[in-house]
Z-matrix of the N, CA and C atoms (Angstrom, degrees):
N
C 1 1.457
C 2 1.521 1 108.42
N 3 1.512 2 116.16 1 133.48
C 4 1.642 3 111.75 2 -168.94
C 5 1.745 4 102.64 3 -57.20
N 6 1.286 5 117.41 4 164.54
C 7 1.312 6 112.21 5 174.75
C 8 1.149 7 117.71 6 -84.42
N 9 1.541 8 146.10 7 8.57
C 10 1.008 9 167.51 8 156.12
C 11 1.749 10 110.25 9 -34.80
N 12 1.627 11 82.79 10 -64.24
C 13 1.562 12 100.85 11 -175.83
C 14 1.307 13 119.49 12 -58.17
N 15 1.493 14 116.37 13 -31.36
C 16 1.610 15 126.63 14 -167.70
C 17 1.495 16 87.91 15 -63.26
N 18 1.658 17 159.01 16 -67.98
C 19 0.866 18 145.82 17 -143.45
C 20 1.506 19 117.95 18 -102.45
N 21 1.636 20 106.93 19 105.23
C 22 1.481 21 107.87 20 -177.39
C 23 1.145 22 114.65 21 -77.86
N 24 1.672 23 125.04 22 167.60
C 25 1.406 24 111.54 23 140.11
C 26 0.978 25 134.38 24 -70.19
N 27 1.703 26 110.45 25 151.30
C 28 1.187 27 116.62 26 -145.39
C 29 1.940 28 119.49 27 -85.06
N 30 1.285 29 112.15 28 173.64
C 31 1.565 30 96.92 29 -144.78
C 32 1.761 31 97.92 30 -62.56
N 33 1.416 32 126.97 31 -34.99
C 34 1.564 33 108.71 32 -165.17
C 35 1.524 34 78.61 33 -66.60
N 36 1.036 35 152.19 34 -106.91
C 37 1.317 36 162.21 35 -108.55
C 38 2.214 37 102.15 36 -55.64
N 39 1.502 38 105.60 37 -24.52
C 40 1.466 39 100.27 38 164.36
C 41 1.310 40 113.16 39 -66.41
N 42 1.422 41 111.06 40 -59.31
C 43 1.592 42 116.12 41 170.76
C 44 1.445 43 124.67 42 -36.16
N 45 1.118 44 111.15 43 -33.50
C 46 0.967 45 117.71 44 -168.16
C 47 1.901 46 111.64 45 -81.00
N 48 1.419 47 99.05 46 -31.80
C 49 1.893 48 117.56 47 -169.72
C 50 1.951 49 78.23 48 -93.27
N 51 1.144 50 141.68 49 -43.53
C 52 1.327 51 118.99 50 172.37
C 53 1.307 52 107.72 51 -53.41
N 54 1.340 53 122.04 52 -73.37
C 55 1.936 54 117.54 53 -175.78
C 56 1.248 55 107.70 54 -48.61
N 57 1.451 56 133.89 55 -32.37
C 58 1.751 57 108.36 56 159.00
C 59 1.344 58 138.13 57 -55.15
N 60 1.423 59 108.69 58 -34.84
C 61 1.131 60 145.69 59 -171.06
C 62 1.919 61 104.57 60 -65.59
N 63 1.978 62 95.93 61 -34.25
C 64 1.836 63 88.11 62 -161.22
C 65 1.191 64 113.15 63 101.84
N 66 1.340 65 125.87 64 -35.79
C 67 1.639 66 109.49 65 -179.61
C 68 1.525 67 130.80 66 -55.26
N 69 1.334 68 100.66 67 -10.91
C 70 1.456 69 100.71 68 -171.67
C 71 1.951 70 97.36 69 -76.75
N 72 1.369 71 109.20 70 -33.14
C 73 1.339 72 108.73 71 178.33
C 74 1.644 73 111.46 72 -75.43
N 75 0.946 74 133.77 73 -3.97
C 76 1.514 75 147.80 74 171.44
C 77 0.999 76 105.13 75 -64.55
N 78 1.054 77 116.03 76 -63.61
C 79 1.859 78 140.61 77 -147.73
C 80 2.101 79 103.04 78 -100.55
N 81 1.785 80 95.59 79 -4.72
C 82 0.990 81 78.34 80 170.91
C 83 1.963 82 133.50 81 86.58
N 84 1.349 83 81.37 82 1.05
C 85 1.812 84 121.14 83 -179.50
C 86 1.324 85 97.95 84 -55.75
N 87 1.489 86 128.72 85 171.96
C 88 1.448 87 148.71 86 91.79
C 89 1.642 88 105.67 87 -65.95
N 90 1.722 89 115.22 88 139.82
C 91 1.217 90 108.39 89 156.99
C 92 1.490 91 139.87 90 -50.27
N 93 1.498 92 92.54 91 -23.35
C 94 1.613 93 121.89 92 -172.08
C 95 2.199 94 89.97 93 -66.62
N 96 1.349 95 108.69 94 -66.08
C 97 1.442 96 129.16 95 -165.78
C 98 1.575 97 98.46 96 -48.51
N 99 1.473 98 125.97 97 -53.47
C 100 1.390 99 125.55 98 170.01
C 101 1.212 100 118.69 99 -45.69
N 102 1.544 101 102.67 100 -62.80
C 103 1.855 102 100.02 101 -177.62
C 104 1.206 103 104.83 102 -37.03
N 105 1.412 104 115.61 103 -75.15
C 106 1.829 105 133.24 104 -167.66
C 107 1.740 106 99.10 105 -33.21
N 108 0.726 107 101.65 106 -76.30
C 109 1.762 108 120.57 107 -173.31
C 110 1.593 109 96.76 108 -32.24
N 111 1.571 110 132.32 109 -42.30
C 112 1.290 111 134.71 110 -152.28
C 113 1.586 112 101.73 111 -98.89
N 114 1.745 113 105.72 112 -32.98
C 115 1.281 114 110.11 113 173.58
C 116 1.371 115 117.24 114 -76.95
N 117 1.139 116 122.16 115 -8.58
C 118 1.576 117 139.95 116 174.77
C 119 2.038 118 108.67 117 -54.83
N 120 1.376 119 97.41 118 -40.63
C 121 1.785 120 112.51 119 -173.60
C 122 1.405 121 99.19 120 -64.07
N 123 1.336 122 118.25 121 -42.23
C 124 1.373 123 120.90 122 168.31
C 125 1.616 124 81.95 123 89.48
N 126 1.576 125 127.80 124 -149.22
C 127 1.436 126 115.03 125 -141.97
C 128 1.761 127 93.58 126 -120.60
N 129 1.358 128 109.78 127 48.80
C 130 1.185 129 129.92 128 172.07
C 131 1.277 130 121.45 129 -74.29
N 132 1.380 131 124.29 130 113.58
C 133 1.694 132 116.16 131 -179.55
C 134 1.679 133 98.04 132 -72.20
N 135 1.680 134 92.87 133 167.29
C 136 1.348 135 105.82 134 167.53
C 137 2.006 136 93.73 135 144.75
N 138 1.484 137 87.68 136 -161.84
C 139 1.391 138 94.07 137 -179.96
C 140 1.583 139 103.01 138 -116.57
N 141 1.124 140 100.84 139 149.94
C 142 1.920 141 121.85 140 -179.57
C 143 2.038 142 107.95 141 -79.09
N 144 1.262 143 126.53 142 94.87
C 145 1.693 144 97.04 143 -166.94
C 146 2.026 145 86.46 144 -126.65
N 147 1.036 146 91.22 145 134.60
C 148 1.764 147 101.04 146 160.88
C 149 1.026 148 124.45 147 -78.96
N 150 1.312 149 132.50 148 153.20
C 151 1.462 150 120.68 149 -162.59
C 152 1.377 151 118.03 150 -83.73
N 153 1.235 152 148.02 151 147.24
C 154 1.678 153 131.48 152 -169.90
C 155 1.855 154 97.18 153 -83.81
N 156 1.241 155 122.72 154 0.52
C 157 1.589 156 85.01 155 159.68
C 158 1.726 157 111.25 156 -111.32
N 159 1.300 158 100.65 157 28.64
C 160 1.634 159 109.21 158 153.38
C 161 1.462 160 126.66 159 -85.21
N 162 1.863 161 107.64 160 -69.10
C 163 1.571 162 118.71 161 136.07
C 164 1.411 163 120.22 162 -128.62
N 165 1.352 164 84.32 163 132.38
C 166 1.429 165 89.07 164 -163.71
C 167 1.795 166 108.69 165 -86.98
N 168 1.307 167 111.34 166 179.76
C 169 1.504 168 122.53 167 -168.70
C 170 1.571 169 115.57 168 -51.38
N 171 1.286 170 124.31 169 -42.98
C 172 1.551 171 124.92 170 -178.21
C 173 1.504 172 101.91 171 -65.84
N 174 1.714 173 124.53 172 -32.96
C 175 1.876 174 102.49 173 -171.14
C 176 1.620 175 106.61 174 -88.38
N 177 1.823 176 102.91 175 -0.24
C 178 1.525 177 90.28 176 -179.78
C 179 1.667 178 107.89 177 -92.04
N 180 1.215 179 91.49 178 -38.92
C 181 2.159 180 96.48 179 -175.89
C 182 1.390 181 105.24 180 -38.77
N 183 1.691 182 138.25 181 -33.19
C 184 1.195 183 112.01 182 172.17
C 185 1.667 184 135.76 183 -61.13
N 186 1.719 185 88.25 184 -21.53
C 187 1.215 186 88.54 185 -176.92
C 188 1.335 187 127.74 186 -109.08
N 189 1.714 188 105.23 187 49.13
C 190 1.231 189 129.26 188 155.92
C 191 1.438 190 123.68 189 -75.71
N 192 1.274 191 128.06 190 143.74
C 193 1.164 192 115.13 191 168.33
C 194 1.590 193 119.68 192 -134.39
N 195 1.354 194 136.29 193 163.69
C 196 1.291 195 131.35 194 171.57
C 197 1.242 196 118.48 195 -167.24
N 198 1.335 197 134.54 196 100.72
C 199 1.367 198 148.91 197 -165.94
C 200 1.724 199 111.65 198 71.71
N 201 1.542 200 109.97 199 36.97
C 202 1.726 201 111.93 200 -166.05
C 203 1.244 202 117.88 201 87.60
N 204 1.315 203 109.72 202 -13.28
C 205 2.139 204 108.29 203 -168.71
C 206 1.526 205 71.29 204 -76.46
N 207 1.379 206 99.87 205 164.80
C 208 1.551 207 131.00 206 144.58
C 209 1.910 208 101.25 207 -93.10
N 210 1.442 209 93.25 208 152.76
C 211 1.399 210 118.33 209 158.75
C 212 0.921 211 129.71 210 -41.48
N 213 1.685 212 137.68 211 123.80
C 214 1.407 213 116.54 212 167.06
C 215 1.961 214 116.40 213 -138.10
N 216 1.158 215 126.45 214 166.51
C 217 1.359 216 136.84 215 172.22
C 218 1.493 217 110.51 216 -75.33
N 219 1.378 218 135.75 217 113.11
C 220 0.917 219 133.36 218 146.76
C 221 2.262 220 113.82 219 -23.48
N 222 1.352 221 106.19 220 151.76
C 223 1.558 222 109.81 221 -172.51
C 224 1.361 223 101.97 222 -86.26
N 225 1.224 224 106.02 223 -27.70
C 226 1.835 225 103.82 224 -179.70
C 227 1.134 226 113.46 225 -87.69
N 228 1.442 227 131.57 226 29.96
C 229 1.384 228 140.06 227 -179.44
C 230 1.487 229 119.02 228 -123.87
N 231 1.395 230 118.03 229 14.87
C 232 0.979 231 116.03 230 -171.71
C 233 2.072 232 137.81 231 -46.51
N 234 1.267 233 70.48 232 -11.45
C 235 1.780 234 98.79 233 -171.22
C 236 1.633 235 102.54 234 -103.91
N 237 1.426 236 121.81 235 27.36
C 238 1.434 237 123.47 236 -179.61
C 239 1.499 238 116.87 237 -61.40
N 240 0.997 239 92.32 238 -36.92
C 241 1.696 240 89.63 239 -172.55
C 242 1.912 241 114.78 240 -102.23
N 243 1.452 242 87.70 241 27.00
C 244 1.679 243 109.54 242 167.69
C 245 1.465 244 106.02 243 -106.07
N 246 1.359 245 126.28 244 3.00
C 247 1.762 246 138.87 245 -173.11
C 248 1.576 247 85.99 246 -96.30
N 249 1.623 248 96.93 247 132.98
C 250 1.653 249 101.32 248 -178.47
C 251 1.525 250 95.39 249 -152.03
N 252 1.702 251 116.23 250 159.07
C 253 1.427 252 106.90 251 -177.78
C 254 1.153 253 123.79 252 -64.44
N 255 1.189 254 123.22 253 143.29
C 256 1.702 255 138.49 254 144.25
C 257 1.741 256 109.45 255 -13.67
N 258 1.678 257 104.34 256 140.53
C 259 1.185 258 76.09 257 172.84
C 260 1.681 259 122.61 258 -105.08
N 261 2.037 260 121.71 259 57.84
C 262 0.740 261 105.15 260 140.16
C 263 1.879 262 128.96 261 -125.02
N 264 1.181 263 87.14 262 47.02
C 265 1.571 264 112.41 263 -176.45
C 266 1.788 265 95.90 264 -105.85
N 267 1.954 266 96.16 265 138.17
C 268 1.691 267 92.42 266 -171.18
C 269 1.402 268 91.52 267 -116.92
N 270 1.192 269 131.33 268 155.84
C 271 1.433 270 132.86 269 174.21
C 272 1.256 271 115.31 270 -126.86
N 273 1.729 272 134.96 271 129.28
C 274 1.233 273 116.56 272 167.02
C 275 1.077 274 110.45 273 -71.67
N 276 1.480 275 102.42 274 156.11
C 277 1.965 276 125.86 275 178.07
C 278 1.299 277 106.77 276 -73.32
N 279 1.278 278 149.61 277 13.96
C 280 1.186 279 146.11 278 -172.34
C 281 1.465 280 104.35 279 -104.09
N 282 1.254 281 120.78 280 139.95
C 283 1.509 282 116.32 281 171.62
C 284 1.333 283 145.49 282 -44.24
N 285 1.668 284 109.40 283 -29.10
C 286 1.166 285 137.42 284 138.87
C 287 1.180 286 146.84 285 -125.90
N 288 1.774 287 136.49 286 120.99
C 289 1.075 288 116.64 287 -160.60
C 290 1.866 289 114.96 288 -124.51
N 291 1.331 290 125.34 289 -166.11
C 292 1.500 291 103.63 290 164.33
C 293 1.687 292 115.40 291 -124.60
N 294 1.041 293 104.93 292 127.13
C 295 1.582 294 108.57 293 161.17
C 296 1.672 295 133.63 294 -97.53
N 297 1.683 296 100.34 295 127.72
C 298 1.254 297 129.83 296 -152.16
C 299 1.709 298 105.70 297 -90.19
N 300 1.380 299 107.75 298 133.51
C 301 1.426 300 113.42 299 166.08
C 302 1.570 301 119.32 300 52.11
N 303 1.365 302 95.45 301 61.57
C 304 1.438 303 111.45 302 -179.23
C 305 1.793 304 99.95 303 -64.56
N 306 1.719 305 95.04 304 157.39
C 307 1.924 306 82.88 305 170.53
C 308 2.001 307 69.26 306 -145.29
N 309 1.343 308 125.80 307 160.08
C 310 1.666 309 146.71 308 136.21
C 311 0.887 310 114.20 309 -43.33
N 312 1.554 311 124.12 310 -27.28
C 313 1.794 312 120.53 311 -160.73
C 314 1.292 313 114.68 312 28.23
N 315 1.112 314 113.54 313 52.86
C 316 1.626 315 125.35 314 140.70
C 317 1.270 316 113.77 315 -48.45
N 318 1.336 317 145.44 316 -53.10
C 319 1.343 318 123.05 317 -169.44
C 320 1.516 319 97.10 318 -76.91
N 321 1.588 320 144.05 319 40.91
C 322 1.703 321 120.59 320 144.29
C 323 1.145 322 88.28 321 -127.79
N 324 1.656 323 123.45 322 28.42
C 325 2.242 324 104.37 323 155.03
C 326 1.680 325 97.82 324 -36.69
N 327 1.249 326 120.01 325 153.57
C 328 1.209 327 140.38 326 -167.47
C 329 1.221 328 124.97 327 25.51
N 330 1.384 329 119.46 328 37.61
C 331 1.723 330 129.99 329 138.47
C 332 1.680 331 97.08 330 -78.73
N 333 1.603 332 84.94 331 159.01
C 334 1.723 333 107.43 332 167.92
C 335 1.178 334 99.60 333 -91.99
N 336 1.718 335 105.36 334 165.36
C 337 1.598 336 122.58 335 -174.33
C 338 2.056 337 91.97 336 -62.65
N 339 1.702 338 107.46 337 -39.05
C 340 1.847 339 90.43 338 -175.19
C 341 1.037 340 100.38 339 -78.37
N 342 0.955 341 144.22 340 -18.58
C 343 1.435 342 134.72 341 -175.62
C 344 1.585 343 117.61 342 -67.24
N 345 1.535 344 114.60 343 -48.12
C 346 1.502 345 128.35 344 173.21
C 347 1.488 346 131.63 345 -60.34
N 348 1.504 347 100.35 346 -48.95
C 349 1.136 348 130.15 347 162.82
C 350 1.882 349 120.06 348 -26.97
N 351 1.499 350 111.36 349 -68.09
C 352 1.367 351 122.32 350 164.31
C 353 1.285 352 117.92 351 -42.39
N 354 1.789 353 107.29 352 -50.99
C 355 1.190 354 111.12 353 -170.57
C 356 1.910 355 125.32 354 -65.20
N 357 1.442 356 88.30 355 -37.41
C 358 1.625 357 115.28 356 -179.78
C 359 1.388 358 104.56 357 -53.60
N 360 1.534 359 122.53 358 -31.50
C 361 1.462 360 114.51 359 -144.27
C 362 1.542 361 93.25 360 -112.00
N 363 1.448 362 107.05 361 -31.37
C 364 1.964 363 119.23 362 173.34
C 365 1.476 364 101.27 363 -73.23
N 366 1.668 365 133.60 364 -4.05
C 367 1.334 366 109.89 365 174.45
C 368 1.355 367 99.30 366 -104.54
N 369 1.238 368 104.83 367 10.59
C 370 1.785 369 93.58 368 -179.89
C 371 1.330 370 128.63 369 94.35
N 372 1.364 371 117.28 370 23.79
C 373 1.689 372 134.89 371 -126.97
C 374 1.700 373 96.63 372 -145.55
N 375 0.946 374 129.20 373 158.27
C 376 1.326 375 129.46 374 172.37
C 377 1.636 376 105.17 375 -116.48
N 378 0.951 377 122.08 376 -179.99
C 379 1.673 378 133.28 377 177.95
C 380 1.537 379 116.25 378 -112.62
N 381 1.483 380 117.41 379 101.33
C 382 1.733 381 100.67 380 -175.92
C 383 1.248 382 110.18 381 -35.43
N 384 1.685 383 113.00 382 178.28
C 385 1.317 384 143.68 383 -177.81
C 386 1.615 385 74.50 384 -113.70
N 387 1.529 386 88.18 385 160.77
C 388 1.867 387 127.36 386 176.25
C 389 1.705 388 87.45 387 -74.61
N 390 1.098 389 128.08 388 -74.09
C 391 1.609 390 138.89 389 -178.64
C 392 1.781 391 99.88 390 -27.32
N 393 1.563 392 112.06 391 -57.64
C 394 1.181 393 122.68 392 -163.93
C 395 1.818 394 98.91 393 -68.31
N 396 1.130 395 114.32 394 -32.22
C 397 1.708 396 93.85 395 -166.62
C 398 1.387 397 93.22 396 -103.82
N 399 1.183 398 148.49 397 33.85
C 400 0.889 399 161.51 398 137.81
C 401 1.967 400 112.09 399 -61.50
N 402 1.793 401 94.19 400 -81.12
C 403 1.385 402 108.68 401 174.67
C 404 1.909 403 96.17 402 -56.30
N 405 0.865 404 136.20 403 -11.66
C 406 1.202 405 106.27 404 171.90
C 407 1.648 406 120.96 405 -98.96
N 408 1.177 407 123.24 406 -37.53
C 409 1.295 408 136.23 407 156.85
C 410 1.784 409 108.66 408 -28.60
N 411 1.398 410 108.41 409 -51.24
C 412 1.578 411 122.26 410 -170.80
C 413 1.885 412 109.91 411 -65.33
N 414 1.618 413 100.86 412 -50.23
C 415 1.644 414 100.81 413 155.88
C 416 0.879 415 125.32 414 -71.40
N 417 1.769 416 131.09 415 -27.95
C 418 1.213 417 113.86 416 177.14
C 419 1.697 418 112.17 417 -147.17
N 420 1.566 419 107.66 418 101.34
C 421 1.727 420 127.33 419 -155.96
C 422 1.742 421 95.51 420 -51.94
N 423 1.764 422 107.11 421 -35.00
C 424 1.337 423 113.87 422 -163.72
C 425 1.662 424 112.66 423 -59.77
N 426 1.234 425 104.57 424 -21.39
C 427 1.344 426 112.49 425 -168.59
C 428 1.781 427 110.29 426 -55.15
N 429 1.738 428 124.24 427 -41.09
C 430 0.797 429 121.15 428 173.45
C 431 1.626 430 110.41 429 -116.36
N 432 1.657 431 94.01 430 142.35
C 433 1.770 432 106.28 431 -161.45
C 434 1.824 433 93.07 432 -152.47
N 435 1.087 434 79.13 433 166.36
C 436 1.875 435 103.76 434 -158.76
C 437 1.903 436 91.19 435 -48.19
N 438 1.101 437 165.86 436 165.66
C 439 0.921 438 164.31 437 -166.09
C 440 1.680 439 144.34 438 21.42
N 441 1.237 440 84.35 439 -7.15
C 442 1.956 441 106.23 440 -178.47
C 443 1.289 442 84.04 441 -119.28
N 444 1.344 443 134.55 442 79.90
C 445 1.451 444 116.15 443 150.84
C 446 1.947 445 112.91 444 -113.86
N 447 1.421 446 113.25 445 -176.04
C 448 1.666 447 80.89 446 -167.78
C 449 1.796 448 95.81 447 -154.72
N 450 1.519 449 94.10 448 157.61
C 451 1.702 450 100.88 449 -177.67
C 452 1.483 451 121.52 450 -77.97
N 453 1.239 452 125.68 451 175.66
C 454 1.300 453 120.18 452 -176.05
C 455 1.311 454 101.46 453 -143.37
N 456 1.686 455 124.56 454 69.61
C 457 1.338 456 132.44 455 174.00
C 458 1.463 457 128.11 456 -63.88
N 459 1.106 458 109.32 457 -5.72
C 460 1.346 459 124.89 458 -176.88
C 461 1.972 460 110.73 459 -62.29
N 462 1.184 461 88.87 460 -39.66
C 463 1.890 462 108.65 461 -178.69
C 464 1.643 463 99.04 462 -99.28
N 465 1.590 464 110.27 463 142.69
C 466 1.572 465 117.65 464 171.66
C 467 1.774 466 97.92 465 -176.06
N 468 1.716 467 75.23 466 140.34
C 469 1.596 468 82.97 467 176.89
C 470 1.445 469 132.04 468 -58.39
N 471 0.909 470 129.97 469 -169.11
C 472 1.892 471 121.64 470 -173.45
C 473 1.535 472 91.60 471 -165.48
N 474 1.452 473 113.23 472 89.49
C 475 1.316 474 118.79 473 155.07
C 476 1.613 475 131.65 474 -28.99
N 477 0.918 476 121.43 475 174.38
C 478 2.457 477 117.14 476 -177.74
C 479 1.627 478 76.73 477 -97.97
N 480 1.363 479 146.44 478 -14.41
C 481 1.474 480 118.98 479 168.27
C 482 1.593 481 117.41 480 -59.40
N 483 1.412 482 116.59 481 -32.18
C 484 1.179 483 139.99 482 -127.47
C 485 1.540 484 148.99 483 85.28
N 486 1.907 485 91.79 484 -34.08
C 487 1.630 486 91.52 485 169.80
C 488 1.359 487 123.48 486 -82.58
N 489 1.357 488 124.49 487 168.36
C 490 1.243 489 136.79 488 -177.51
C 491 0.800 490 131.93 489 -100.96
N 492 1.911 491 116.65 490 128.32
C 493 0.937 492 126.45 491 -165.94
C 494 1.284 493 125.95 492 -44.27
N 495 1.518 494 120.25 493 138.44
C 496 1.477 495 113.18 494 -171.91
C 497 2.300 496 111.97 495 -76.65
N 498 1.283 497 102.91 496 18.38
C 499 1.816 498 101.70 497 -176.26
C 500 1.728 499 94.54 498 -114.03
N 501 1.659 500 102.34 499 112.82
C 502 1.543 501 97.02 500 168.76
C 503 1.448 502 102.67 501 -116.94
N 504 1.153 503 115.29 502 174.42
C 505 2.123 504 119.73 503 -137.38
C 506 1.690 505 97.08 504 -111.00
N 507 1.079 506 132.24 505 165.20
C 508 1.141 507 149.76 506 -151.72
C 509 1.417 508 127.06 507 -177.64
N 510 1.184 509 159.98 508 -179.92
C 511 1.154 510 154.52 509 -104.44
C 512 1.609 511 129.03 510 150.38
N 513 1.155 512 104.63 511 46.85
C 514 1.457 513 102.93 512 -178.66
C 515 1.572 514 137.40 513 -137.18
N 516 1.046 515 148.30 514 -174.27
C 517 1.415 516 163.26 515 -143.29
C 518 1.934 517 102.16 516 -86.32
N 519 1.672 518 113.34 517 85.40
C 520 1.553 519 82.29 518 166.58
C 521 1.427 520 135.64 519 -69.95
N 522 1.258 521 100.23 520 173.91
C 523 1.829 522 108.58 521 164.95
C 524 1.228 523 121.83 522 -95.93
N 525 1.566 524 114.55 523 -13.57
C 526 1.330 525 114.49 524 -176.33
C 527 1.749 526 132.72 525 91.69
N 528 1.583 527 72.02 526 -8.16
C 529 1.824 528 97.65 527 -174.04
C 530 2.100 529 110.23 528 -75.08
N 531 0.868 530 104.72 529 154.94
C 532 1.369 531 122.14 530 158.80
C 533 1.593 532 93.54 531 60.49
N 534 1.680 533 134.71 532 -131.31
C 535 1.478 534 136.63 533 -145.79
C 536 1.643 535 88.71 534 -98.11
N 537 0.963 536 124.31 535 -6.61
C 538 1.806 537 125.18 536 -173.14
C 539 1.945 538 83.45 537 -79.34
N 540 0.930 539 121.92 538 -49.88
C 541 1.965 540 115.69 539 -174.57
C 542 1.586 541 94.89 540 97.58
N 543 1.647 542 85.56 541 164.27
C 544 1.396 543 105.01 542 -166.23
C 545 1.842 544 104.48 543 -80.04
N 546 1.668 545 100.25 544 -21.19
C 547 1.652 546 104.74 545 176.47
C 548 1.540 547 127.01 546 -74.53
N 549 1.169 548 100.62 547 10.95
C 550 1.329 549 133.05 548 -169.87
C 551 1.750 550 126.75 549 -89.75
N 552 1.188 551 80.08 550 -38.68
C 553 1.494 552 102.87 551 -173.13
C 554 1.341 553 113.27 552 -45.04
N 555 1.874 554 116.67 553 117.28
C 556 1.655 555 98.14 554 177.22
C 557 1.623 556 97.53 555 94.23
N 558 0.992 557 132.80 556 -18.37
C 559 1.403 558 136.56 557 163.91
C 560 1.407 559 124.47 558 -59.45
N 561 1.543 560 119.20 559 109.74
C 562 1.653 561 121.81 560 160.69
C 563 1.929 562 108.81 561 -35.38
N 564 1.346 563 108.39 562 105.62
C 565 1.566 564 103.27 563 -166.44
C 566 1.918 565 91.24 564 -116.34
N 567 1.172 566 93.53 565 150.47
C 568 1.771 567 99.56 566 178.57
C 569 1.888 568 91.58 567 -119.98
N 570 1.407 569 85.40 568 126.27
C 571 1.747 570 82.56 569 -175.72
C 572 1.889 571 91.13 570 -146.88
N 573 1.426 572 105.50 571 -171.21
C 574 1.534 573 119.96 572 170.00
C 575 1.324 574 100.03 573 -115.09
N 576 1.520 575 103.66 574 175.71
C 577 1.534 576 132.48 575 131.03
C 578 1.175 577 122.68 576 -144.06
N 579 1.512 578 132.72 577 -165.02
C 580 1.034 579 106.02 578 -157.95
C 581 1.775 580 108.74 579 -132.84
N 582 0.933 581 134.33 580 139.82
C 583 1.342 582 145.99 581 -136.45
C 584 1.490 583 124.24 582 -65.79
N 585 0.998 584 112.50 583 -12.31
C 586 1.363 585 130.57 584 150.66
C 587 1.727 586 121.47 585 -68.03
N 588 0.929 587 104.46 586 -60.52
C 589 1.531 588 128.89 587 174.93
C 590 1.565 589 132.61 588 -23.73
N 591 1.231 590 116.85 589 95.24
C 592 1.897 591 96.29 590 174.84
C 593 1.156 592 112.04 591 -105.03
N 594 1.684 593 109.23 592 159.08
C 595 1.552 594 129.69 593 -169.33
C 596 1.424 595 100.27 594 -132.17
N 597 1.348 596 132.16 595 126.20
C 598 1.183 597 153.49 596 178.57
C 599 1.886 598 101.64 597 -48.05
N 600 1.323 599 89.90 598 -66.82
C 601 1.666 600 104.33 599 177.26
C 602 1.423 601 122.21 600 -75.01
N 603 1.296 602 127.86 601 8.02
C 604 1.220 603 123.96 602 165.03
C 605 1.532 604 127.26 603 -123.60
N 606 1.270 605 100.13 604 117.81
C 607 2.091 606 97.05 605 173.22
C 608 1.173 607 123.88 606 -82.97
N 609 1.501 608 113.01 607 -153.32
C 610 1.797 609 97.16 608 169.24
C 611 1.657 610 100.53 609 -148.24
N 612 1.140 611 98.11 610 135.03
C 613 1.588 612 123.65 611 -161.52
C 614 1.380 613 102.15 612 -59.48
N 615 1.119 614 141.18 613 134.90
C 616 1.618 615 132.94 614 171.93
C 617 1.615 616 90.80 615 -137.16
N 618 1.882 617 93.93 616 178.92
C 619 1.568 618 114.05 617 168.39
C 620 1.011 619 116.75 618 -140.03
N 621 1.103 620 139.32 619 -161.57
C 622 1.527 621 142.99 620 167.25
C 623 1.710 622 110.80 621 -106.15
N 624 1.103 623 121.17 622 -44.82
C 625 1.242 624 150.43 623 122.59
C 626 1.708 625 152.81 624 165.26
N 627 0.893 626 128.76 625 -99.65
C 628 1.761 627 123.44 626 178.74
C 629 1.114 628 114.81 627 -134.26
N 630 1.371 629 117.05 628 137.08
C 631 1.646 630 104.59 629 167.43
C 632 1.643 631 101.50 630 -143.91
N 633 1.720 632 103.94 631 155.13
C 634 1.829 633 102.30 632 -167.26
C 635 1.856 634 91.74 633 -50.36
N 636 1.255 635 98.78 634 -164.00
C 637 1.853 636 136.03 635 -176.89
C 638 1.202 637 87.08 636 -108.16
């Protein structure tokens, strides 16, 4: 991952690109309640993420951006914000929390989501949330680029059987081609594939992990 990426902005200054952004009114904030909450981490790196049953993943994907496009949801996703973590992903209960030592996982472009998965969890590593590479994309646009773009296995649907759906979510650069539209093109797109599956151009997002605000 370029070294670029390792250094976010820092947590007031996320808070701060969320309350521009509106999320604090999403989620149901005072601007005042965000700041506090962000100043709470004290001078802790990491990333700033709200919880998705505050706002959840479909009201943030618009407010992706990449070369001027806005963000958008794939059409066959209509059930996005029915994607919830795995259960070996831990989340604090607090409305907002921070996640530590993000990596792209670029080095498993063309592993499958089962394939990564094992690996992610035997290095000691957690698997982003869909929510999480979202909030990170939003602090930092650089994160996704024409061939390094990356999955977010951490979140997957859970069928009324119990098992899980075989489409896990991802994060990357359209072309504009096919039901995405030609206005599209160059657009931060939130889409799936499907869990078996490898993609040359996509890794899988991990952390080290979470801790409350």
């Amino acid at each position: 991952m370029p070294a670029e990426l390792h250094t976010l902005p820092s947590i007031t200054d996320q808070a701060e690109r969320l309350i521009e952004l509106g999320v604090h009114e999403l989620g149901g904030f005072r601007p005042a309640e965000l700041r506090s909450m962000a100043a709470e981490t004290g001078a802790r790196a990491g990333l700033l993420v709200v919880r998705p049953d505050r706002v959840p993943a479909s009201a943030l994907a618009p407010l992706l951006r990449h070369q001027g496009k806005q963000g958008f949801v794939v059409v066959d996703m209509p059930d996005i914000d029915q994607f919830s973590r795995i259960e070996t992903v831990n989340v604090p209960d607090e409305p907002i929390y921070v996640v530590e030592g993000l990596d792209r996982g670029d080095h498993m472009a063309n592993w499958s989501p089962h394939e990564a998965l094992p690996a992610i969890v035997e290095g000691g590593r957690t698997p982003l949330l869909l929510i999480e590479g979202i909030h990170w994309v939003i602090q930092q646009p650089a994160a996704l680029e024409r061939g390094r773009c990356f999955m977010t296995i951490g979140s997957r649907l859970r069928k009324a059987n119990g098992t899980l759906d075989a489409r896990t979510p991802a994060l990357w650069i359209s072309n504009g081609t096919g039901r995405d539209g030609r206005d599209n093109r160059d657009a931060p797109k939130v889409g799936w594939c499907w869990a078996g599956n490898r993609h040359t151009w996509l890794g899988f997002a991990s952390a080290a992990g979470r801790t409350a605000a």
